[in-house]
N, C-alpha and C positions, 0 to 999 in steps of 0.2 A: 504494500500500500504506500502511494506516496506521500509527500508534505502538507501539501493541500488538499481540500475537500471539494471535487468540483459536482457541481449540481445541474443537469440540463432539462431546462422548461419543457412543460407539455408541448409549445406548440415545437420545441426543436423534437422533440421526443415523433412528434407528428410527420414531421416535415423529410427526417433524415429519411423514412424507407422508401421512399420518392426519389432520392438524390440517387445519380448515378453510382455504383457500387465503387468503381477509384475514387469517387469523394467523399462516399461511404468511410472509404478505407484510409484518408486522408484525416478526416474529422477524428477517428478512433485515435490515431496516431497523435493529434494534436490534445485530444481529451490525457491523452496519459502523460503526455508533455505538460501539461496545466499543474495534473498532477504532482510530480516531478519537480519542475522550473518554476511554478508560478503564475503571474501575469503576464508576462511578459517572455517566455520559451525562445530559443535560441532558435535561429535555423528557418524560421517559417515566413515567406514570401510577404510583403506589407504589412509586415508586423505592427503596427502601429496603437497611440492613444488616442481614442475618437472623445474624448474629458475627464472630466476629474476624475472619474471611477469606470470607465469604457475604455474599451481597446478591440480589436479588429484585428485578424489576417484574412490573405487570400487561401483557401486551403489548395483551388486553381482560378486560371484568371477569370470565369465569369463566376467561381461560389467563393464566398465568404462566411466567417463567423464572427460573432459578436460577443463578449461577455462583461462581467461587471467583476468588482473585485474591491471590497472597499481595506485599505489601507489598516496593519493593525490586527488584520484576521488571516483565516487558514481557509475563508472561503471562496470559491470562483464560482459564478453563475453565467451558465452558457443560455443567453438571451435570445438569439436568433444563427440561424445559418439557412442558406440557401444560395439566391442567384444577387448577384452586387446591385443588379438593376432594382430590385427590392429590398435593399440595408437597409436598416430604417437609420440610416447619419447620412 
């Protein structure tokens, strides 16, 4: 088990068995990195902070994921993933 405790919303929970199975398999990959690293995971294509407590990668160029992470805690909430044309940033 890792350092942090990551948590992903019903509608990610919804949304992944939809996503193509290499994003499938991308997402997995980056939930254990969360795990792992943090907020901030090393290695992952636009990694970025979308504010104060949001952050974002690409997991490929049209999916991305969202999560939340407030400072202080061991917790990550995975908020959205899907297609970039619908991030909600």
């Amino acid at each position: 088990m890792g350092k942090f405790r990551v948590l992903v919303s019903k509608k990610v929970s919804k949304a992944l068995p939809k996503l193509p199975s290499d994003v499938q398999d991308r997402f997995d990959r980056l939930y254990r990195d969360l795990e792992e690293q943090g907020p901030m995971p090393a290695g992952w294509p636009n990694l970025s902070k979308l504010g104060k407590n949001e952050y974002h990668c690409h997991l490929k160029y049209h999916w991305v994921a969202c999560w939340r992470y407030e400072n202080g805690t061991l917790l990550i909430e995975v908020y959205y993933v899907g297609s970039r044309e619908a991030a909600p940033y």
